[in-house]
DOTOR-516935 format. One line per 10 residues: number of its first residue (from 1); their letters; for each residue x, y negated, z of C-alpha. Coordinates in Angstrom, 1 decimal. Last residue first. Layout:
! residues N
NUM) a) X:Y:Z | ... $
This chain:
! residues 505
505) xxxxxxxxxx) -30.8:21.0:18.1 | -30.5:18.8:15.4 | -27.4:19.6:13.0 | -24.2:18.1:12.4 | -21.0:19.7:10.9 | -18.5:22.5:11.1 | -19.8:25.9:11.1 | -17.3:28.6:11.8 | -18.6:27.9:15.5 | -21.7:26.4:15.8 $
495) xxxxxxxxxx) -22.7:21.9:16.4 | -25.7:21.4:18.2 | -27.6:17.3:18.4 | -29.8:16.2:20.8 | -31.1:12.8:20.3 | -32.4:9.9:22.6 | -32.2:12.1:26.1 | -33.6:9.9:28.5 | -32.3:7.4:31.1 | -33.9:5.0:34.3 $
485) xxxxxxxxxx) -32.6:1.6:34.8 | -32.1:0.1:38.1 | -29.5:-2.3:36.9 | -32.0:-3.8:34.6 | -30.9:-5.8:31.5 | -29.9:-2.5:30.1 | -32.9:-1.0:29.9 | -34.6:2.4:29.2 | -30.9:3.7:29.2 | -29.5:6.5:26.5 $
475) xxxxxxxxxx) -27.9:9.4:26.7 | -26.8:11.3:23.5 | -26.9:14.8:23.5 | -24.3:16.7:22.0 | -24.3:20.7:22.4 | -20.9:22.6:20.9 | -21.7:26.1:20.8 | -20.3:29.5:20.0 | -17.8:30.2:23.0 | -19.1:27.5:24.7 $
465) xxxxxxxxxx) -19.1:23.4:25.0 | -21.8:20.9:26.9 | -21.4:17.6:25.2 | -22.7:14.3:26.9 | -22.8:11.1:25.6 | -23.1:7.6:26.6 | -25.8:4.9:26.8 | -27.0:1.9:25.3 | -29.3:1.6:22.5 | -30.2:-1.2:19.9 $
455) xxxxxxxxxx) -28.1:0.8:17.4 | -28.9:5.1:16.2 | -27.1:6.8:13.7 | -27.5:10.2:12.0 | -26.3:12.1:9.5 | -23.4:9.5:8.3 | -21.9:11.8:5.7 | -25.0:10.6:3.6 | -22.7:6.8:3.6 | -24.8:4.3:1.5 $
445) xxxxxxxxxx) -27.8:5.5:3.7 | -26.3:5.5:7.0 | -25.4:2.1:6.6 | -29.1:1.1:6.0 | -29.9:2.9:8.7 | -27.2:1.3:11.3 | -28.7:-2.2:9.7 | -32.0:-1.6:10.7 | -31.3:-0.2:14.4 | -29.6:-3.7:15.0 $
435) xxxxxxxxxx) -25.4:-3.9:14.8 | -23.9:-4.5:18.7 | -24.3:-5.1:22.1 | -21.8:-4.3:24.6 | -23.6:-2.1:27.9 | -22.1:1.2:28.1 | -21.5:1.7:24.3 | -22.5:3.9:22.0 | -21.5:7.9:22.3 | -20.1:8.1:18.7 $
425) xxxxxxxxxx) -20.0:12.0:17.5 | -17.9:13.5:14.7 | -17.7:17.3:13.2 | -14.8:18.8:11.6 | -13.7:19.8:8.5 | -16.6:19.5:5.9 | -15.5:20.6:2.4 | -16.2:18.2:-0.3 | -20.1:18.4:-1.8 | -21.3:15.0:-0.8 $
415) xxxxxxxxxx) -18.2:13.3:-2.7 | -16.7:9.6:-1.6 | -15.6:11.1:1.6 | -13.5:14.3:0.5 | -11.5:16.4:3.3 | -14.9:15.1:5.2 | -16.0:14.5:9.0 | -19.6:14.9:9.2 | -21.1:12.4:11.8 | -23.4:12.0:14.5 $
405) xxxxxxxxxx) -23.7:7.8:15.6 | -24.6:6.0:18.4 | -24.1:2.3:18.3 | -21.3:0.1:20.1 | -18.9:0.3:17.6 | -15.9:1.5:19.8 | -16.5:5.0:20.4 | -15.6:8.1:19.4 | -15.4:11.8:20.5 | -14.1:14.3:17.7 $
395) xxxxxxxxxx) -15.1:18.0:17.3 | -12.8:21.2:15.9 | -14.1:24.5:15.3 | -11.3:26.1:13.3 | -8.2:26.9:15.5 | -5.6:28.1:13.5 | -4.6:24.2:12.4 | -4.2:23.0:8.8 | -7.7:21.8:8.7 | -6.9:19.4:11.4 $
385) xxxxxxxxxx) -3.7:18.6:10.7 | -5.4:17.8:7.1 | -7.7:15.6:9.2 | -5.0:13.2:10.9 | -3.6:13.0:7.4 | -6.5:11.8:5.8 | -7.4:9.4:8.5 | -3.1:7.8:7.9 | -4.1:7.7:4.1 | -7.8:6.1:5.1 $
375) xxxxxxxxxx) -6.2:3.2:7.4 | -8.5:0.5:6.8 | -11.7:2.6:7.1 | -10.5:4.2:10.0 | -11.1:1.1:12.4 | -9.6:-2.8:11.8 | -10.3:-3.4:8.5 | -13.6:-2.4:7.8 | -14.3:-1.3:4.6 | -16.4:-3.0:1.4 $
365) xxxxxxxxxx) -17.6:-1.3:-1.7 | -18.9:-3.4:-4.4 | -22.3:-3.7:-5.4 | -22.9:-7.0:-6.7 | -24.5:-8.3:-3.1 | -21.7:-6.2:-1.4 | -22.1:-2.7:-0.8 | -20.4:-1.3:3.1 | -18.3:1.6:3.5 | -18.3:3.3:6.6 $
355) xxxxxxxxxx) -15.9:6.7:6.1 | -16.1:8.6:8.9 | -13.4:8.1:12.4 | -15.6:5.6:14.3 | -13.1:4.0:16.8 | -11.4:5.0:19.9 | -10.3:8.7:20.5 | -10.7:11.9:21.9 | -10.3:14.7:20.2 | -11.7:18.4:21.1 $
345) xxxxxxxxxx) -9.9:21.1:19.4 | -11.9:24.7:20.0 | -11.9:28.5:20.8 | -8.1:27.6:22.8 | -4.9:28.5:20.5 | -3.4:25.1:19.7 | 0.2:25.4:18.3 | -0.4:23.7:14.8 | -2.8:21.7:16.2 | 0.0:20.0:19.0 $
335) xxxxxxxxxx) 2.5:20.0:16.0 | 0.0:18.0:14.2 | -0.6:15.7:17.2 | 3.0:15.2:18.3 | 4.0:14.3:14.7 | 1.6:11.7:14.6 | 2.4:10.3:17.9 | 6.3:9.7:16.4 | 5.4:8.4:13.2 | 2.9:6.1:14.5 $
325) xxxxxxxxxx) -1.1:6.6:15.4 | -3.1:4.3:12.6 | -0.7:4.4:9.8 | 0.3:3.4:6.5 | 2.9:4.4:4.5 | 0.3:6.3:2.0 | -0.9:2.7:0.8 | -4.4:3.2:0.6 | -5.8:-0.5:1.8 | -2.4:-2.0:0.2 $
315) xxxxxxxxxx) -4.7:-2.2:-3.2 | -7.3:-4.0:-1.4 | -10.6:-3.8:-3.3 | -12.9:-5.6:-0.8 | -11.8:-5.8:3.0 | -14.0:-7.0:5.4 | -11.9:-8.2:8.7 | -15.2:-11.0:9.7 | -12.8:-14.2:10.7 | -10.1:-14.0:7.9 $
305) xxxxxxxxxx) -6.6:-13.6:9.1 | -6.5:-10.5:10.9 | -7.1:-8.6:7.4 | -3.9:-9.7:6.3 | -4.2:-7.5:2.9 | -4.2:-3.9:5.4 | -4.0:-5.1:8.7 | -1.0:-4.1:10.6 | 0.5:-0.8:11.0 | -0.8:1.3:14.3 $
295) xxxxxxxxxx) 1.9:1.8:17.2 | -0.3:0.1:19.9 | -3.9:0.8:18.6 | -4.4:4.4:18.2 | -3.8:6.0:21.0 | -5.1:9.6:21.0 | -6.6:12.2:23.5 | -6.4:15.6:22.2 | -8.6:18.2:24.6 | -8.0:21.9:24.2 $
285) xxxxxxxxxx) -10.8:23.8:24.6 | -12.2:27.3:26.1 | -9.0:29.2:26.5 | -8.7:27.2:30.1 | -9.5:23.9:29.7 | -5.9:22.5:28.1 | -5.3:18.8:28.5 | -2.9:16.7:25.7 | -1.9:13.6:25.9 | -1.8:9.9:24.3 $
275) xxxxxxxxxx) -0.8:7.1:26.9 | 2.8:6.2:26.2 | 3.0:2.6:27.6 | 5.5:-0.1:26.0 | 5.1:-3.6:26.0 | 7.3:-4.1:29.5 | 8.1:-0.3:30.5 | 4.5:0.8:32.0 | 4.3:3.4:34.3 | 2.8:6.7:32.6 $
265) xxxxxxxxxx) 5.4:9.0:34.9 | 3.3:7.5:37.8 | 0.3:9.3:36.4 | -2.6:7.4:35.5 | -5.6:7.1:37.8 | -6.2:3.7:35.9 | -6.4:0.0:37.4 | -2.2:-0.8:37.4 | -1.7:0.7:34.4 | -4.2:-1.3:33.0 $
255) xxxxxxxxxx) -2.4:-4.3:34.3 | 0.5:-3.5:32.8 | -0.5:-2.8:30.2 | -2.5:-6.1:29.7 | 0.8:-8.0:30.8 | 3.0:-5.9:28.7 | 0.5:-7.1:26.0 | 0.4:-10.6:26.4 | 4.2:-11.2:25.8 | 4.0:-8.8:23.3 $
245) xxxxxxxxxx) 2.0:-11.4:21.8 | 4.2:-14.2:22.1 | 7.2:-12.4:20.7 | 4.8:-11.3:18.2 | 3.5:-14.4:16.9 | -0.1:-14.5:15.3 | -1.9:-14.5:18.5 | -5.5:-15.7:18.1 | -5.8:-12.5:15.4 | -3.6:-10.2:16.8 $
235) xxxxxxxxxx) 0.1:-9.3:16.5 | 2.4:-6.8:18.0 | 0.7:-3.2:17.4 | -3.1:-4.2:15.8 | -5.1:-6.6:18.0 | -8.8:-6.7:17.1 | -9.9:-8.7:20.0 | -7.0:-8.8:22.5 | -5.6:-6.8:25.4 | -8.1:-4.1:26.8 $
225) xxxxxxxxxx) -10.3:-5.5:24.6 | -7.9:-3.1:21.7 | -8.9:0.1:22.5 | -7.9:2.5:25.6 | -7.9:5.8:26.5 | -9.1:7.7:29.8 | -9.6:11.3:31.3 | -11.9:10.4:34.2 | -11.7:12.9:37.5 | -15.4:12.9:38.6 $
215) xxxxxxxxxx) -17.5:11.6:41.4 | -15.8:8.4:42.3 | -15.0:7.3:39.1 | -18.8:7.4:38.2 | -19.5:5.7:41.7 | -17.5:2.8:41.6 | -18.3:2.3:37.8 | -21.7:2.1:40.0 | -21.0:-0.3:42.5 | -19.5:-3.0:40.4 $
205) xxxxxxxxxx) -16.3:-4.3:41.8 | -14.2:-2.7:39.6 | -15.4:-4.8:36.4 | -14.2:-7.9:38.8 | -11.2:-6.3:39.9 | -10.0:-5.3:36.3 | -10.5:-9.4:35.0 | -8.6:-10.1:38.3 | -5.4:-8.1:37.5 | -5.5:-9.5:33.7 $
195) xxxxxxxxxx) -5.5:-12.8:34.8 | -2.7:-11.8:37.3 | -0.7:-10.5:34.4 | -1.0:-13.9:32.0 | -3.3:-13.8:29.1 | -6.6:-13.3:30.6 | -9.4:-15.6:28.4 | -11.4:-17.7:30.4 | -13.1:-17.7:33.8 | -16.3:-17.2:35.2 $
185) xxxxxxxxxx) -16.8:-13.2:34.3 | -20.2:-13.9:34.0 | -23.6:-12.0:34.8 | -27.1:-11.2:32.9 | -26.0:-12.3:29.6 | -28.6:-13.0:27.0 | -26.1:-13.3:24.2 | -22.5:-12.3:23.1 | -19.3:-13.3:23.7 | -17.0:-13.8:26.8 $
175) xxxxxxxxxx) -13.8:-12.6:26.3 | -11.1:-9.9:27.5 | -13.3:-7.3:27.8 | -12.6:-4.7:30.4 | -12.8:-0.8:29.7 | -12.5:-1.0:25.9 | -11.5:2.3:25.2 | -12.6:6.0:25.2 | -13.7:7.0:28.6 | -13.7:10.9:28.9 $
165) xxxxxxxxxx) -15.6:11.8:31.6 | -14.2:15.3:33.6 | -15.6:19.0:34.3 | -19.1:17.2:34.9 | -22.4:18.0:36.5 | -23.8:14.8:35.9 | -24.8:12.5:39.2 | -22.3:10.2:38.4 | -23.4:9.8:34.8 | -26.7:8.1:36.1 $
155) xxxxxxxxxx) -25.2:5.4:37.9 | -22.5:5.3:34.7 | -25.5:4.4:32.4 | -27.0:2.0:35.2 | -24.0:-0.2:34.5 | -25.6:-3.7:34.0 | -25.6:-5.4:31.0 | -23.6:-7.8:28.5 | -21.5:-9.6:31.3 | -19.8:-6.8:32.1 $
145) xxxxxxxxxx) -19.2:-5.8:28.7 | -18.9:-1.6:29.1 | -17.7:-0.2:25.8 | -16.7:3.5:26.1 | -18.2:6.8:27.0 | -17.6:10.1:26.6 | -19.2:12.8:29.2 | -17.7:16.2:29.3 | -18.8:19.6:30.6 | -17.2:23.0:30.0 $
135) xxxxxxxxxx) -19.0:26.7:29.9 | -17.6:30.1:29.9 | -14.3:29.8:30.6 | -12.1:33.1:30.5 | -8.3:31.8:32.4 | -5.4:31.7:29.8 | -4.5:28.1:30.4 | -5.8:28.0:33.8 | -9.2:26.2:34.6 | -9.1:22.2:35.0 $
125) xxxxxxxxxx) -8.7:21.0:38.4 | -11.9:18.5:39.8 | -12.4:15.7:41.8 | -14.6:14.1:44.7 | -13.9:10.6:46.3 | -14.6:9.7:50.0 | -14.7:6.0:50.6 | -11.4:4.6:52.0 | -11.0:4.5:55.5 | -9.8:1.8:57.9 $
115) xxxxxxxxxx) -7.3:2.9:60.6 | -4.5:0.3:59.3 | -4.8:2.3:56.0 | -6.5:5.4:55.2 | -7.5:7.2:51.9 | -9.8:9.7:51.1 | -10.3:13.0:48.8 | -12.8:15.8:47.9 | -12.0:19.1:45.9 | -13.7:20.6:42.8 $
105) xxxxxxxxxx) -12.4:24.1:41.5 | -10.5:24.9:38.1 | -7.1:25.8:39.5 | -5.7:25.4:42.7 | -4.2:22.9:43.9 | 0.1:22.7:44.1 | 0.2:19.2:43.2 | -0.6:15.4:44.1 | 0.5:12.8:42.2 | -0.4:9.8:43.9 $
95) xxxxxxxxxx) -1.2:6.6:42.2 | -1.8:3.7:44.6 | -2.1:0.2:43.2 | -0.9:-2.8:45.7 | -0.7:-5.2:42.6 | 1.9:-2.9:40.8 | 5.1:-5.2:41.6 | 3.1:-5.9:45.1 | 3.7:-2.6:46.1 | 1.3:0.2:48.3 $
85) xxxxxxxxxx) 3.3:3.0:49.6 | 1.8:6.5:49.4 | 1.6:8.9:52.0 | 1.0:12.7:52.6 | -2.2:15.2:53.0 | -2.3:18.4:50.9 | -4.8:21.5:51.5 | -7.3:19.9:54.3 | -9.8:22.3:54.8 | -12.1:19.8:57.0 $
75) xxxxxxxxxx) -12.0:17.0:54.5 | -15.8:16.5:54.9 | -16.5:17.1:51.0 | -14.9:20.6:51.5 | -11.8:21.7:49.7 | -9.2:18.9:51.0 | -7.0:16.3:49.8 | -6.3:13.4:51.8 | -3.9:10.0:51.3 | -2.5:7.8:53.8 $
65) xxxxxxxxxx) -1.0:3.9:52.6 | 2.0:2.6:53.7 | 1.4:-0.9:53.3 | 4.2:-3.5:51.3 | 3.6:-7.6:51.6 | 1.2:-10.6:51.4 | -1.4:-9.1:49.6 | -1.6:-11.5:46.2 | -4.5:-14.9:46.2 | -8.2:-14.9:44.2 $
55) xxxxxxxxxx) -9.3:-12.1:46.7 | -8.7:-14.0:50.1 | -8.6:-11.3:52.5 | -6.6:-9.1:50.1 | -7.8:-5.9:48.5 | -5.3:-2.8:48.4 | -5.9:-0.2:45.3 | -7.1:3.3:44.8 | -5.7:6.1:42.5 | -5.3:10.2:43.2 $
45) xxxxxxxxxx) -3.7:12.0:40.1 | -4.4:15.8:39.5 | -2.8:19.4:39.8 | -3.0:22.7:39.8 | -4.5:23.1:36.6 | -4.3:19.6:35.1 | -6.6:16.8:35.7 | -5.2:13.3:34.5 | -7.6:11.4:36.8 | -9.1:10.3:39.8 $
35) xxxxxxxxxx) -11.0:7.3:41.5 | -11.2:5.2:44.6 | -13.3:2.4:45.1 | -12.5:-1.3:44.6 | -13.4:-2.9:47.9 | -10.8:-0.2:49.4 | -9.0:-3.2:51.7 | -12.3:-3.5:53.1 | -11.5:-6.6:56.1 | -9.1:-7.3:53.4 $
25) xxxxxxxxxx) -5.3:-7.2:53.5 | -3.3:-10.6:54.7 | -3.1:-13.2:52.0 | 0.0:-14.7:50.0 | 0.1:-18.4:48.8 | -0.4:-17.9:44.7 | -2.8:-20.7:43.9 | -3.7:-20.5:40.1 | -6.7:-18.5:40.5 | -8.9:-15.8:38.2 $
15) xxxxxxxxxx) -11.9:-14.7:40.0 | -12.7:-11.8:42.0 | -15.7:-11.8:43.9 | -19.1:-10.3:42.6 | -20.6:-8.6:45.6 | -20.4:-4.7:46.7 | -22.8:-2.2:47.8 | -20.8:0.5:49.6 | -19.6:3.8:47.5 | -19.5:7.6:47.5 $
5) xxxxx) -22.2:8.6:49.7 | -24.5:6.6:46.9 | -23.0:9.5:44.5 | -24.2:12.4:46.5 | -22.0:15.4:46.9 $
């Protein structure tokens, strides 16, 4: 199915608003497209939400909203129909859980309300645990600053042939920064839930993030622009007080909840959403997505103090107590590799997991706080899990740092000849800017586990997974000032079984 079947043209019209009188449901109550997620065999999650007339005020009341599931992109073989009701408490958000599909085949969706259709959305099962699977298809993606560029990567992604897109972290931004913008998001930093609610409206309104959900179930994660710059568990750097900042954060949650085709079993509980999973594809893959943001440990040496999070011989650095995931999500990801049995471990995740050190003017090595770098005990014991599991051929999806990168993934970073365990790809960012070309190469040569990088490109990538082969190509737009942009292939990268590491296909 065509992706411009999927989704009218829309305008730029959500912005934050004091006023809270209530307003009747929109002319389009489905202004924000419909979407999918959380793909299981025989089952999947269904998500839309109601618009108001007036889109800076709340819908004035509950709507019983009607939901269709069907094999055939004109909802003739209708397998599961039923009806949702649409809350204030969750902004008028609809997540329906729908199950008893069958496994590993595509199906196409609508919603009704008041006798006005939604657009039609397609989705997909994933195969059966023990099913034979040939051949899977994933995009990974992250980073899309409205006001940075246009989406014209996910215009092009909806017309992949994809089993599911994997979008790891920072969905909205919560400031303005940057240079050269091409839109605005016209109001100030989201702290309060509302805020948050129109921030999500405003990066749903574009037509082609309308699309991308539209034509694939998305698998999703976030980072920390989902709630503040940098934050790490109950602080950040503009909110040094916890009670204050968790404040924030069930409001971001919430909110995210609230914009994501998460199941309702995912519902926020005030600060506290358990996101990290685990998908099967069949005896193919199994797919680890992680969290690694609300249960990590502060900065190492108070890091979130100084403006550029650089850290230069910091003892606490290495403390083994440290972690990135929590006690409780680390547990659940060794004992997940432990048990894993599919020809490979995918893992999905938020930040550039290789070693980036930095040299100083009088040669001194320098990490970055906030990613891996600053947590390398809790790194080491993510990839010892790793190695430790039965299943050897294991590849890691980033993002985060807004360049492209191909990485190997080392028991041993500060020697060339330690063993490689598994093999790391960066699929850039959607549209937020980040280091020049030059600098990603100089990089790359102070760290030769680096094997490739690539900045002053946007995109996302693509892996196409078999029995022997892993295939990574990284997707780049021509332009991302221009919302008509076309894409190319920048790099192409092959990764064989018993093999771990990069190398050029």
């Amino acid at each position: 199915m065509h992706r411009r079947s999927f989704v009218a043209g829309l305008g730029t019209l959500w912005l934050p608003s004091l006023a809270r009188a209530e307003a009747p449901l929109a002319e389009n109550p489905f202004g924000l497209g419909v979407a999918s997620g959380h793909p299981s065999p025989g089952s999947v999650v269904l998500w839309t939400r109601l618009l108001a007339a007036e889109p800076t005020q709340p819908l004035d009341g509950t709507f019983t909203v009607d939901w269709t599931i069907a094999e055939d992109e004109r909802l003739q073989r209708v397998v599961r129909r039923g009806q949702a009701t649409a809350e204030p408490h969750w902004a008028h958000s609809i997540h329906v859980d729908v199950n008893g599909l069958k496994a590993s085949r595509p199906y196409w969706y609508r919603f009704a309300v008041n006798g006005r259709e939604s657009p039609i959305g397609r989705t997909r099962t994933t195969p059966a645990s023990n099913e034979s699977v040939p051949l899977l298809r994933f995009a990974f993606a992250s980073c899309q600053q409205y006001e940075q560029g246009y989406y014209a990567a996910l215009r092009h992604m909806a017309d992949d042939e994809l089993n599911a897109v994997l979008f790891l972290g920072d969905y909205i931004y919560e400031t303005s920064w940057g240079r050269n913008h091409v839109r605005h998001h016209n109001s100030g930093r989201p702290t309060l839930l509302f805020e948050y609610r129109n921030r999500y409206a405003l990066y749903k309104s574009d037509p082609d993030l309308q699309a991308a959900h539209a034509a694939h179930p998305w698998i999703v994660t976030w980072d920390d622009h989902e709630v503040a710059n940098d934050y790490a568990n109950d602080l950040s750097p503009t909110d040094l007080d916890p009670k204050q900042f968790l404040a924030i954060r069930a409001a971001a949650y919430q909110a995210y909840w609230e914009h994501m085709p998460l199941p309702n079993a995912m519902q926020p509980r005030g600060a506290s959403l358990k996101l990290y999973d685990r998908y099967r594809f069949g005896n193919l893959a199994e797919l680890f997505v992680i969290d690694d943001r609300q249960y990590r440990a502060h900065n190492a040496c108070h890091a979130e103090l100084t403006r550029d999070r650089m850290l230069i011989d910091c003892a606490e650095r290495l403390d083994p107590a440290r972690t990135m995931l929590g006690a409780e999500q680390e547990a659940w990801f060794a004992d997940g590799l432990k048990r894993a049995s599919a020809r490979w471990n995918l893992i999905a995740q938020q930040t550039l997991m290789a070693e980036a050190a930095r040299l100083t003017k009088n040669d001194k090595r320098a990490f970055w706080g906030d990613g891996w770098d600053g947590y390398p005990a809790a790194r080491r014991k993510l990839l010892d899990a790793v190695a430790a599991s039965p299943v050897k051929d294991t590849v890691v999806m980033s993002g985060d740092v807004h360049s492209f990168w191909a990485t190997d993934l080392k028991q041993d970073f500060s020697t060339s000849t330690s063993r490689t365990l598994a093999t790391e790809f960066v699929g850039g960012s959607i549209t937020s800017q980040g280091f020049s070309n030059e600098r990603i190469q100089l990089l790359r040569r102070n760290n030769p586990h680096l094997r490739y990088g690539l900045g002053d490109a946007h995109g996302y990538g693509h892996i196409a997974l078999q029995a022997k082969t892993a295939t990574v190509s990284f997707r780049t737009v021509d332009d991302v000032r221009n919302p008509k942009s076309g894409i190319a292939t920048a790099s192409r990268f092959v990764v064989e079984a018993g093999e771990p590491g990069v190398k050029r296909a």
